[in-house]
C-alpha positions in Angstrom: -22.6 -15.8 -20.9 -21.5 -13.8 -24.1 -18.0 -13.4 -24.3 -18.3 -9.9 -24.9 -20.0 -9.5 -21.8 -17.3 -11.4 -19.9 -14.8 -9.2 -21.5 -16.8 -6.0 -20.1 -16.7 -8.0 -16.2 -13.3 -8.7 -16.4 -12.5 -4.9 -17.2 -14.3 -3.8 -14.5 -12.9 -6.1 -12.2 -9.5 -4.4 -13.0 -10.6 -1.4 -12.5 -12.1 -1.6 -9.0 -9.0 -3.9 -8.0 -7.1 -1.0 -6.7 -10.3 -0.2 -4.2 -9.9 -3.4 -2.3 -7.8 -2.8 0.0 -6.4 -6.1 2.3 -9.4 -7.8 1.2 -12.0 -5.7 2.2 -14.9 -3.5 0.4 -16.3 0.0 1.3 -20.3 1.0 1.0 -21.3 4.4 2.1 -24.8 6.0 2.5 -25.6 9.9 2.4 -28.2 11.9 1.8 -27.3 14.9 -0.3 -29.7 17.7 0.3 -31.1 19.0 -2.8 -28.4 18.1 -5.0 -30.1 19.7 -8.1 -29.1 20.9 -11.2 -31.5 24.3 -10.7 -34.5 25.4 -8.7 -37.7 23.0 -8.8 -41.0 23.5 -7.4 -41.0 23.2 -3.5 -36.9 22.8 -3.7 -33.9 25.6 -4.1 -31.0 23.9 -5.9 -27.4 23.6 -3.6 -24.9 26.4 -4.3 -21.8 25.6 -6.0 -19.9 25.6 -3.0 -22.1 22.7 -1.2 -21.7 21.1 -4.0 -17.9 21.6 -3.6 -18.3 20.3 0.0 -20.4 17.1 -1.0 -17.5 15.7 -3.6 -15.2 17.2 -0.5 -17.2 14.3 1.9 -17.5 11.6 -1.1 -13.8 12.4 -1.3 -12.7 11.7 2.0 -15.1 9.0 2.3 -13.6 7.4 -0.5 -16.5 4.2 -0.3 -16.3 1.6 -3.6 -20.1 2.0 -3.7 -22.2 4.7 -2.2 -26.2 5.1 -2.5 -27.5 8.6 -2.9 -30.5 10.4 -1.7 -31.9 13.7 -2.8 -30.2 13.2 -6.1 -30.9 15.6 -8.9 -31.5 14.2 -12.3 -29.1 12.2 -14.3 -27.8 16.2 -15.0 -26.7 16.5 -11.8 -26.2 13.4 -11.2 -23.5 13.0 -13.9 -22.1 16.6 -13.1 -21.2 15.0 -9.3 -19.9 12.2 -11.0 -17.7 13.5 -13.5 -16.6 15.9 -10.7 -15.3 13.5 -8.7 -13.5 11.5 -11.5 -11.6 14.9 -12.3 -10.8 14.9 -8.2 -9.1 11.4 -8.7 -12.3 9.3 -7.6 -13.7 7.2 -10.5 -17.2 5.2 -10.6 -17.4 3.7 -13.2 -20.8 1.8 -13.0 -24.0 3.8 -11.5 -27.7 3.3 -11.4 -30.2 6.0 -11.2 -34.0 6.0 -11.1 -37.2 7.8 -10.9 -40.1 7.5 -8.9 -43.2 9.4 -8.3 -41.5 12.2 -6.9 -39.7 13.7 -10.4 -37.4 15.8 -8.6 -35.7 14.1 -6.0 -33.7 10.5 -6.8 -32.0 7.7 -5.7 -28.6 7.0 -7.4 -25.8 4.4 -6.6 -21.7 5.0 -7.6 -19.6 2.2 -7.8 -16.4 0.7 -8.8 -18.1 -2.9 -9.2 -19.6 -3.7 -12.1 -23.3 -4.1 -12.1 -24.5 -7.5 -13.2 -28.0 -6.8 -12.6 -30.6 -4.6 -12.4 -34.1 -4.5 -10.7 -35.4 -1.2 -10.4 -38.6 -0.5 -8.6 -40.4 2.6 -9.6 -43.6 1.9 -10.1 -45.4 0.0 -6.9 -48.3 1.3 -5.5 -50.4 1.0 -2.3 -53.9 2.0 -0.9 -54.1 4.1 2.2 -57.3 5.6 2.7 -59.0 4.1 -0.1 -56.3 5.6 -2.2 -54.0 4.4 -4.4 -50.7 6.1 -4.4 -47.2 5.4 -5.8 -43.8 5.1 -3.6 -42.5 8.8 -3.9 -38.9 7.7 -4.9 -38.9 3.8 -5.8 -36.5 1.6 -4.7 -33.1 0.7 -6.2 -32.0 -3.3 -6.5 -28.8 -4.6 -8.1 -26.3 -7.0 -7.7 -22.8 -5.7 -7.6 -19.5 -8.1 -8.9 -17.2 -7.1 -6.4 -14.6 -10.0 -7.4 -14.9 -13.0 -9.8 -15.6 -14.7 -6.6 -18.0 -12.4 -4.3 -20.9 -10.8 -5.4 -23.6 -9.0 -3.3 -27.2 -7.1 -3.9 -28.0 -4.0 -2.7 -31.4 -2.5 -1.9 -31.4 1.7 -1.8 -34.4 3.5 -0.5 -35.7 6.7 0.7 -38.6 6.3 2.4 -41.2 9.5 2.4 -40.2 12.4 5.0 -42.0 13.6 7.8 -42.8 16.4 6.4 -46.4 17.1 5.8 -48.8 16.5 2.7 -52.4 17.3 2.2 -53.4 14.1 0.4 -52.3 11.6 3.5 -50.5 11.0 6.6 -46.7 11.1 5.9 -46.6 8.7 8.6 -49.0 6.2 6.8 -47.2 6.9 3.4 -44.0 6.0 5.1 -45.4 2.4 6.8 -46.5 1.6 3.6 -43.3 2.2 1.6 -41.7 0.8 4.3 -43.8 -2.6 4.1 -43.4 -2.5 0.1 -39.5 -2.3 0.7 -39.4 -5.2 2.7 -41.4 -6.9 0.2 -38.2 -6.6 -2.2 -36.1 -8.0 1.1 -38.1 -11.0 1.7 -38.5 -11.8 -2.2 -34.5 -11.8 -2.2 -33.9 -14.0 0.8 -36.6 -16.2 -0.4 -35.0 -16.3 -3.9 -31.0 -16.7 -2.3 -31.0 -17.1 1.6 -27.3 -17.1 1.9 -26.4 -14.5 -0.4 -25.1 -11.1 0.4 -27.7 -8.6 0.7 -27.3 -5.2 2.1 -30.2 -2.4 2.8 -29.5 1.1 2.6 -30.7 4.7 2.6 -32.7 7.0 4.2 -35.6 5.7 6.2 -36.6 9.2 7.5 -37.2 7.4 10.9 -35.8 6.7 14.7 -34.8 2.9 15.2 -38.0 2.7 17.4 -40.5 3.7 14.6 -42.9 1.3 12.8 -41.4 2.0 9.1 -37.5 1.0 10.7 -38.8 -2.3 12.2 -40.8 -2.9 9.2 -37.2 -2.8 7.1 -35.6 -4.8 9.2 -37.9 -7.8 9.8 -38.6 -10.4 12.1 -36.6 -13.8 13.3 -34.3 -15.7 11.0 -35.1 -13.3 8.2 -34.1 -10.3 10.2 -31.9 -8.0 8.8 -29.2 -6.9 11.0 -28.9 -3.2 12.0 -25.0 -2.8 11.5 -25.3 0.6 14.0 -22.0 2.8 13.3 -21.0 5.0 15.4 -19.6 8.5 15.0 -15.2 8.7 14.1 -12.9 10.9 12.0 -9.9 10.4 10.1 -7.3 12.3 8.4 -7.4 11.1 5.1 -9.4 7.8 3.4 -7.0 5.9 3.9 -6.0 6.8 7.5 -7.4 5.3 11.1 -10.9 6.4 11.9 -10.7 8.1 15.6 -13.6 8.1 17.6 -14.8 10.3 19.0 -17.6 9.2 21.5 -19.6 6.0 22.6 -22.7 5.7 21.1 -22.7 8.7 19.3 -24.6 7.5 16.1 -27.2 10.3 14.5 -26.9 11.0 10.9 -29.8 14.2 10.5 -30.0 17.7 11.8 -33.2 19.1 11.8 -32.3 22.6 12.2 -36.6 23.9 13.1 -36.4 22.0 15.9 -32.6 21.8 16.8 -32.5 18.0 16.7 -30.4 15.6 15.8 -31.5 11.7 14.9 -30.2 8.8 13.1 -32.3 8.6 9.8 -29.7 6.3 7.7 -29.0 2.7 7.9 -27.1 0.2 6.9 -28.5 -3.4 7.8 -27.6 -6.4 6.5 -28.4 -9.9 6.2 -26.9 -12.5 8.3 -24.6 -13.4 5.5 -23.1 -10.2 5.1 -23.0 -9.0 8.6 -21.0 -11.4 9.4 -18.2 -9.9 7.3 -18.3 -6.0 8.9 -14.9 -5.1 9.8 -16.2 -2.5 12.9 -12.8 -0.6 12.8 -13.7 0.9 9.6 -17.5 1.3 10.0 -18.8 5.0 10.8 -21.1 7.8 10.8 -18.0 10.1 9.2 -17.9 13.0 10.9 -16.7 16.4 9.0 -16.2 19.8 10.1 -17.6 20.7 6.7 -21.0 18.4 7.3 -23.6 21.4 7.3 -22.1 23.5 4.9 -22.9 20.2 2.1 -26.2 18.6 3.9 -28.6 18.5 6.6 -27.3 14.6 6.9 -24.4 12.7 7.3 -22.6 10.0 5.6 -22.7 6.7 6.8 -19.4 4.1 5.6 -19.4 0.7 6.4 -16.4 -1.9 5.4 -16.6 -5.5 4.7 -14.1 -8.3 4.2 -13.9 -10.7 1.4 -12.1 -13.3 3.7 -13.9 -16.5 5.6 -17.0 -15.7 7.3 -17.1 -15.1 10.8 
């Protein structure tokens, strides 16, 4: 390894040595609803003040690594970022990427350094006798969280259930979802006891073809790590909760329904390192007014294995 390169690690280490806190790492999921930097075909950009209230969540979830969906360009993307560096919060290492769908992204913030990058953006599948592209690829990287632990993380957002003329959004979603775990099993085949964690937005109920797909069958199942709904006063305060097995993440306002659309799952490996009394669906009295989902923040330790 260039000693340049080492240099540029060990900086980065520094830097994301005030996030650990007792030994323990933070990784958040949330959907930000059209977090554009202007109007797009199909799409009206967020107002400044959801904007305000998204950094206001990223704020008090105050996770070392979050993944993003419904990310504007790198624009807007970089606008949130720098936003929340002038608020106190600083990511120093991100990922962004494009798929199909050109307006619409998946992004990762983090404090770890990124010693890797796979991006998938352009896979394809037939449905239909068709060929068609995943609408918003697939990010894959592998974050240095010490000199000592390092983990990869998989971010998706699988197709919605809204409708399209051209295909089934149902069928569009299977097949990203097979796709994704394509990039699962080609990562436990390549490391089976290394760290991998799957996140996002699968647009789905636990119940659903595309969900099971994701998370896989027998000794390569992923593990659905399941938060449940708390609050807290401040990131570094208790979480509260506030009722069993209260766990949904989206509000579909049409059809006045909530459902849990965002996961976290992980691998054996890494779920047996969850620290439950700091693993959530955050709940916010400010969640509508910056998206139609909420965040999900799950905590790790870097001690022993369980």
């Amino acid at each position: 390894m260039r000693p340049h390169f080492l240099l540029l690690l060990a900086a980065g280490w520094l830097l994301a040595a005030g996030a650990l806190a007792a030994d323990r790492f933070s990784v958040a999921t949330y959907n930000v609803e059209n977090y554009l930097a202007g109007p797009v075909p199909g799409r009206t950009a967020k107002p400044a003040e959801a904007k305000a209230k998204v950094r206001d969540t990223l704020l008090a979830l105050h996770a070392d690594v979050v993944a993003l969906q419904e990310m504007g360009g790198t624009n807007a993307f970089l606008e949130l970022r720098d936003s929340l560096r002038a608020a106190g919060l600083d990511y120093p290492h991100w990922e962004h990427i494009s798929g199909r769908d050109t307006n619409i992204h998946v992004a990762v913030l983090s404090r770890f350094p990124v010693v890797a990058r796979r991006p998938h953006t352009n896979d394809s599948f037939l449905l239909n006798d068709r060929r068609f592209r995943v609408s918003r690829g697939f990010i894959e990287v592998d974050l240095q969280v010490t000199p000592q632990f390092q983990f990869t993380l998989l971010a998706a957002h699988l197709k919605s259930k809204r409708p399209v003329p051209e295909a089934d959004q149902a069928g569009l979603r299977e097949q990203e979802a097979l796709l994704l775990r394509e990039k699962v099993d080609a990562r436990l085949k390549a490391s089976p006891d290394a760290p991998l964690l799957v996140l996002g937005d699968l647009n789905d109920t636990r119940a659903a073809k595309p969900v099971r797909t994701v998370l896989g069958r027998g000794r390569a199942a992923l593990v659905d790590l399941r938060p449940e709904e708390a609050t807290r006063a401040g990131p570094d305060a208790p979480l509260q909760r506030t009722a069993a097995n209260v766990t949904w993440t989206y509000f579909y306002n049409r059809e006045d329904a909530y459902s849990r659309f965002d996961y976290v799952l992980a691998n054996r490996a890494l779920a047996s390192r969850i620290v439950p009394e700091q693993t959530c669906v955050l709940a916010l009295p400010w969640w509508r007014e910056a998206s139609d989902h909420r965040p999900v923040l799950v905590t790790f330790s870097l001690g022993p294995e369980k």
